[in-house]
LOKELO-273478 format. One record per residue (C-alpha): residue number from 1; z, y, x. Coordinates in pm, whole numbers, plus 32768, in hexadecimal, padded with zeros to 4 digits. Layout:
<atom num="NUM" Z="Z" Y="Y" X="X"/>
...
//
This chain:
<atom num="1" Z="F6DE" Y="A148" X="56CF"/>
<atom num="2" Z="F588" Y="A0A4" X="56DB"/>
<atom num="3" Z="F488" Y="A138" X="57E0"/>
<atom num="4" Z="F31E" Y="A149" X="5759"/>
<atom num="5" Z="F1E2" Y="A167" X="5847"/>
<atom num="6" Z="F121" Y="A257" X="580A"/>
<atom num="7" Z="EFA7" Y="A237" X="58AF"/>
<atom num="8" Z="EF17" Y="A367" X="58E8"/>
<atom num="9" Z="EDCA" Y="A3B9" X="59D0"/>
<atom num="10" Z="EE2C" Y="A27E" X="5AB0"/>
<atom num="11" Z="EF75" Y="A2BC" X="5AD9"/>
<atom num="12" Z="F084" Y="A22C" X="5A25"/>
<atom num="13" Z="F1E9" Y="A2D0" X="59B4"/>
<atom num="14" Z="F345" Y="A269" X="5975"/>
<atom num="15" Z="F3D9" Y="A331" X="5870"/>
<atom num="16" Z="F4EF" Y="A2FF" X="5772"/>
<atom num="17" Z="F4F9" Y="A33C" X="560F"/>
<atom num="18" Z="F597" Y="A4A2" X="564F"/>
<atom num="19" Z="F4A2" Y="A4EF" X="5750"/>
<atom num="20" Z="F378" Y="A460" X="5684"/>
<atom num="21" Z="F404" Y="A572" X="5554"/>
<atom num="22" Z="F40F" Y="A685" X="562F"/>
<atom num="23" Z="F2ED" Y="A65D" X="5709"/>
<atom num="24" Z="F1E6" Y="A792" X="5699"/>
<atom num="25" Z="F092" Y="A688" X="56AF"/>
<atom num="26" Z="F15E" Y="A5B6" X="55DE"/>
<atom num="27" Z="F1AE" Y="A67E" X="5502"/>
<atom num="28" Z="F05A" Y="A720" X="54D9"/>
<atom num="29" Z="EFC8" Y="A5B4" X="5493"/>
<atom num="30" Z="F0A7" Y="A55D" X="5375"/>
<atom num="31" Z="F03C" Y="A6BA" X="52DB"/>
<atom num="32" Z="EEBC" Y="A651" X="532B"/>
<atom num="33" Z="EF36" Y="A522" X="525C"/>
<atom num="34" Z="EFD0" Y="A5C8" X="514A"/>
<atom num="35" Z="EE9E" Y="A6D8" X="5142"/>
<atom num="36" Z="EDA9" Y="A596" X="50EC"/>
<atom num="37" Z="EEB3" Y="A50A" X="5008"/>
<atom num="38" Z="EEAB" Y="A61B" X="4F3F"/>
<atom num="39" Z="ED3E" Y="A636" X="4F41"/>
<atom num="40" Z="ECEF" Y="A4D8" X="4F11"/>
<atom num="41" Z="EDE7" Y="A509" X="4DBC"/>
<atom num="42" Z="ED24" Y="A652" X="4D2D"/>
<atom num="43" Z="EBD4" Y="A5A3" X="4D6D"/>
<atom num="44" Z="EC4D" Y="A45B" X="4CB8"/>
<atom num="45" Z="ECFE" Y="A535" X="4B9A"/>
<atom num="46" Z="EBBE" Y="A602" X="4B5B"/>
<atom num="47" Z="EAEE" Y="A4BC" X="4B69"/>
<atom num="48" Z="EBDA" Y="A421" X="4A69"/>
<atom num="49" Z="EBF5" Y="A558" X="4954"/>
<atom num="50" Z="EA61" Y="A573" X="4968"/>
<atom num="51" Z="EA46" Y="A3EF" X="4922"/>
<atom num="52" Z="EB3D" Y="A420" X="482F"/>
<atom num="53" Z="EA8B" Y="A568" X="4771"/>
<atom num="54" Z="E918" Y="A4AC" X="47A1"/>
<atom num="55" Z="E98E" Y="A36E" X="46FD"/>
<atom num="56" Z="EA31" Y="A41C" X="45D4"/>
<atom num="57" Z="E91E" Y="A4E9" X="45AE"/>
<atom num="58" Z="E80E" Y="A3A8" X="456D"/>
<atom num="59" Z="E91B" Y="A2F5" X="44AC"/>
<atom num="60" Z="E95E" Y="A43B" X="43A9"/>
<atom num="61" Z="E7E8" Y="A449" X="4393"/>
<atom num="62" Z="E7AB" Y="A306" X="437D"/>
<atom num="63" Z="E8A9" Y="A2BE" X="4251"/>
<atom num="64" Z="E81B" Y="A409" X="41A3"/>
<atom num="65" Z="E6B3" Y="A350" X="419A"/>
<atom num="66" Z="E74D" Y="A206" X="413F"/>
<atom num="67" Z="E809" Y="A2F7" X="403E"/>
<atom num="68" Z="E6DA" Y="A39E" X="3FC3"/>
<atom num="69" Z="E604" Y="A239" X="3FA2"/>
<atom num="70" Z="E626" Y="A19A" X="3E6D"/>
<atom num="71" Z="E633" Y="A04C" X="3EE5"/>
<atom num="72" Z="E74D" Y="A05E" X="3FEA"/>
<atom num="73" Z="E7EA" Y="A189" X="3F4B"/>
<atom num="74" Z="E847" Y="A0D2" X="3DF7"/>
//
């Protein structure tokens, strides 16, 4: 099994893979990870749908003046 280093305060440890899974700061990291994951994917999901909502919103009224105009409406 590889043996990772793990720096921590100055000091450096050896630990397995095993060890590395069951270690409690370890463990608490990766969920500090997966906590700003998840965050980081609501933010950019809300950012998206209110892009997506705005930019409908001036092309439907947009196409109802061009609709409306008897030029560009026909």
């Amino acid at each position: 099994q590889p043996v990772y280093e793990i720096q921590y305060y100055g000091k450096t440890f050896r630990m397995n893979a095993a060890q590395v899974l069951h270690d409690k700061y370890m463990i608490w990291c990766g969920e500090q990870l997966w906590s700003a994951f998840v965050l980081a994917t609501v933010v950019a999901l809300v950012i998206c749908l209110i892009t997506f909502f705005v930019v409908s919103w001036i092309l439907g009224r947009q196409g109802k003046q061009q609709s409306e105009n008897e030029v560009t409406g026909g």
